[in-house]
N, C-alpha and C positions, 0 to 999 in steps of 0.2 A: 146401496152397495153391499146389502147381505150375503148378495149372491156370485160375490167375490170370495169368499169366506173358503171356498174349495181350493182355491188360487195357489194360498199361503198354507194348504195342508202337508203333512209329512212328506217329502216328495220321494220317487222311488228311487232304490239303490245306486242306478246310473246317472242320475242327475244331484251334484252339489245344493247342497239348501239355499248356498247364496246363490243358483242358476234360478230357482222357483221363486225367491225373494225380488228378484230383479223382472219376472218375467212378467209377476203379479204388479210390478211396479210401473213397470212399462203400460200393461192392459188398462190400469185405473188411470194413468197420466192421457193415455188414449181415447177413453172412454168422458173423462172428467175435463179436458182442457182448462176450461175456466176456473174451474175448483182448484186446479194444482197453481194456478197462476196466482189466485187471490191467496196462497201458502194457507188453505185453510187444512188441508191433510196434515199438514207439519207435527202435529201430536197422533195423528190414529196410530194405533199401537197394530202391527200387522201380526 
C-alpha cells in the first residue's frame, strides 16, 4: 500500500482535502476488500 501514499498528498487548490481524503479512501476499500472488511485499516494514519 506504499504506492497509495500519492493518494492522500496535498491536493490542489480546486479540490477540498476532504474530496482527496475520500477519494483515497474509496481506491484502498477498492483495491483491499477483504482488508477493509477484517477492520484491519481502522488505525492506519492516512
Amino acid at each position: 500500500m506504499q504506492d497509495d501514499r500519492h493518494l492522500t498528498s496535498a491536493p490542489p487548490p480546486e479540490r477540498p482535502a476532504r474530496a482527496t481524503y475520500d477519494d483515497a479512501t474509496t481506491r484502498v476499500c477498492q483495491a483491499y476488500p477483504n482488508v477493509i472488511a477484517d477492520g484491519a485499516l481502522t488505525n492506519v494514519v492516512y
